[in-house]
N, C-alpha and C positions, 0 to 999 in steps of 0.2 A: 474511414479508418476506425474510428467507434464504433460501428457497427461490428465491422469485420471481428476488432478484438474482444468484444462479447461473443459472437459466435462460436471463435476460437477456445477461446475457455470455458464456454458450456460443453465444448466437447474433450478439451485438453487434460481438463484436471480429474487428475486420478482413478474414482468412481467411477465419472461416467464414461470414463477410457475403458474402464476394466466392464463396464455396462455394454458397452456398443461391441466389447473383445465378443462377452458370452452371447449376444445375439447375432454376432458372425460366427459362433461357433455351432447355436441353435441352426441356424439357415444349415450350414455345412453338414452337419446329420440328417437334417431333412433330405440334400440332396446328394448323400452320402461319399459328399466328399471327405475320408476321412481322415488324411494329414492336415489340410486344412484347416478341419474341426478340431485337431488338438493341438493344433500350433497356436489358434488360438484362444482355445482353454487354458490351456499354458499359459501363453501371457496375459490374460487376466486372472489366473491367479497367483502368477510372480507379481503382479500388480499388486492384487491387493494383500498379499505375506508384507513386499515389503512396504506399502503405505501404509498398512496396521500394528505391524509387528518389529518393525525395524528403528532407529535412529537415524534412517538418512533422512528424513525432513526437519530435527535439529541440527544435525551436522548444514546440511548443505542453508541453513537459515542461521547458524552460526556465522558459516563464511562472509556473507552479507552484511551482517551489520559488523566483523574488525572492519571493514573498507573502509569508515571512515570513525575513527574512534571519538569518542567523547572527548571536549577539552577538559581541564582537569579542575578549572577554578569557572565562576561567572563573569562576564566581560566587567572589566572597570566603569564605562559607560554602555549602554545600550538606545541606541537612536528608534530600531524598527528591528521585526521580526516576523516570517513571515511563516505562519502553518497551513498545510495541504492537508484539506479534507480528509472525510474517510472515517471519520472517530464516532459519529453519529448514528442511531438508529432510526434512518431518516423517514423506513413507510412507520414506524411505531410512533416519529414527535409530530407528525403530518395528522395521525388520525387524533390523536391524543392532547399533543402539545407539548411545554414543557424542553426538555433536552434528555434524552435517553444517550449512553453510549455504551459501544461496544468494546471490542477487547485494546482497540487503538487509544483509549481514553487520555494516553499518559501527554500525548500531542496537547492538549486542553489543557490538561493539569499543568503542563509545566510551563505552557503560554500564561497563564492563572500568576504562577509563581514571579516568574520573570517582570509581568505587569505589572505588579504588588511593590515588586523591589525596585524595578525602576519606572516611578509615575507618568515621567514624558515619553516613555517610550511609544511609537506606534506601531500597529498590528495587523497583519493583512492576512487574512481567513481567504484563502482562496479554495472555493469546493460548491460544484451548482450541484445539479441532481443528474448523477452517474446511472440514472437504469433505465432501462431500454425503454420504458412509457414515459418518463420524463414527466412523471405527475405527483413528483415527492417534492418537499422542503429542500432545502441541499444544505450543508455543514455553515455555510456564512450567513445565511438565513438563523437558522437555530443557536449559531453561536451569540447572537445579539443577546439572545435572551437569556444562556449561559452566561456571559460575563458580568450583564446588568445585573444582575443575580447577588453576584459577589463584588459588587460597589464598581464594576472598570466601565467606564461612560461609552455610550455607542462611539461619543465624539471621536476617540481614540481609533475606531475600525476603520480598516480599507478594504471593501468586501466585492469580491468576485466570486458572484451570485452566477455565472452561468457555464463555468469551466467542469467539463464530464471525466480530462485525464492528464496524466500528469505533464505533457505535452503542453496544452490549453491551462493548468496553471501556470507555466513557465509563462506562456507568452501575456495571457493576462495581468500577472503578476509584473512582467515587465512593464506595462502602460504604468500600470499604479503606479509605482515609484518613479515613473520618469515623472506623472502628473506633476509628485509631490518634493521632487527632487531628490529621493532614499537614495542612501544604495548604501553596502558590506551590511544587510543584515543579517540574523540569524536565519536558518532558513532548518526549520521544526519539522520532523515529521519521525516513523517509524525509521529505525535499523537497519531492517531488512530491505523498506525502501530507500534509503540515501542514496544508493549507488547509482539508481535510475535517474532520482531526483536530480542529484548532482551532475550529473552526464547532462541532462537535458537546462537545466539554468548555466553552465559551462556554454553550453553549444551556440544559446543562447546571448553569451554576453553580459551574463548576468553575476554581479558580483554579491555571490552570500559566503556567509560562516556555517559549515554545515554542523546542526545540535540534533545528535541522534538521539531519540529516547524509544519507550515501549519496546524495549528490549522482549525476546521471544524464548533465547536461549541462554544456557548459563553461562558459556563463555570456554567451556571445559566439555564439551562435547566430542565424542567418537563412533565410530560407527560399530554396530551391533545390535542382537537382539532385544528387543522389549515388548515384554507380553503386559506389560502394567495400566497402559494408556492409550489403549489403539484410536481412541476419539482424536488422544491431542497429537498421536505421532499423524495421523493420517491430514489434519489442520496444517501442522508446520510444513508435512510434504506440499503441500499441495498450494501455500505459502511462497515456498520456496521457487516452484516450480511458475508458478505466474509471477512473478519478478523475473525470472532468468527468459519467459514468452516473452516477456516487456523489452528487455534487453537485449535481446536479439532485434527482435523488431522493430522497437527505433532503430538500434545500430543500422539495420539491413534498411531502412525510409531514409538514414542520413539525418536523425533527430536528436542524439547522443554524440558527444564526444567520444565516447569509446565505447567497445563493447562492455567492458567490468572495469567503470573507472573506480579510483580510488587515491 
């Protein structure tokens, strides 16, 4: 199933859709088939107008994270919490060291926060090493050395070191807290991702509070042109689009509660 869903998305997301379009459309003049060739020239460049030029990759990564909105206030007590991977630049702190993060950083940040404010609380980093050679750090590893950093004791982690997807944190993350007796805690991640998250610790068994952060869009999003930011429109699509590959796909394995819970 790991495997399969890398495969999938090396070919699924947008570019290299719109990549494989134009060298089905190269073959097709070669062999002058030429409806063919412009059916699919055509949709690789409706691909890439709208992955570049468009707002459907904030719209549709909007939708995603209202599913499960932010509480309004921080819990009166806090026992455990639990953040999924992902936030890490895991071949850059491997070669390097250190804690590099990328655009998901706010999952740390606000795990950071939460620690700070309530001292007993405990924290379970679930994230091994997600890529296909399996010879990086993973997010629970690196996060040791990001907390100790800023005074929060290893003592405090519950680390699953070897989960590649959000599947395999659900079910690892289940032992942990059965080990330790947890349960209703937060359960941290991206916006965009909750609604996976949450389908899969639901199906699961699992009782968390879901604390969406690293918000992606403003909240106020519609669909239309935009010639201003074809880098970050073509990131949000292609964002959007492997959440909703996610979602189907459990849904369709029977790994999810629903197809778009919320």
């Amino acid at each position: 199933m790991f495997l399969l869903s890398k495969l999938v998305w090396i070919i699924g997301q947008p570019l290299s859709l719109a990549f494989f379009l134009l060298l089905a459309c190269l073959a097709a003049l070669l062999l002058r088939w030429r409806f063919a060739a412009l059916a699919s020239g055509g949709a690789a460049l409706l691909i890439l107008f709208v992955a570049l030029y468009t707002t459907v990759g904030a719209y549709l990564v909007q939708g995603l994270e209202e599913r499960f909105p932010r509480p309004a206030a921080d819990p009166n007590e806090l026992a455990c919490m639990i953040v999924l991977g992902g936030a890490f630049e895991t071949d850059v702190t491997t070669a390097r060291g250190g804690y590099e993060f990328n655009g998901a950083a706010d999952r740390f940040v606000e795990v950071l926060r939460l620690a700070q404010k309530f001292p007993s609380a405990r924290i379970v980093v679930s994230g091994g090493d997600g890529s296909l050679t399996g010879r990086y750090e993973g997010d629970a590893v690196i996060s040791e050395r990001f907390f100790s950093a800023f005074g929060v004791g290893a003592d405090r982690l519950l680390k699953d070191e070897t989960s590649r997807t959000t599947f395999e944190n659900a079910e690892n993350t289940r032992q942990l807290l059965a080990g330790k007796g947890l349960s209703h805690c937060l359960l941290i991640t991206s916006g965009f991702h909750m609604p996976r998250s949450m389908g899969i610790f639901r199906k699961l068994g699992i009782d968390v509070v879901p604390w969406p952060v690293d918000y992606r869009s403003t909240g106020d999003e519609g669909l239309g042109i935009d010639l201003s930011q074809p880098s970050q429109n073509v990131q949000l699509l292609s964002t959007a689009i492997r959440e909703w590959m996610g979602l189907v796909g459990y849904y369709a394995a029977g790994r999810t509660s629903a197809l778009y819970p919320g």
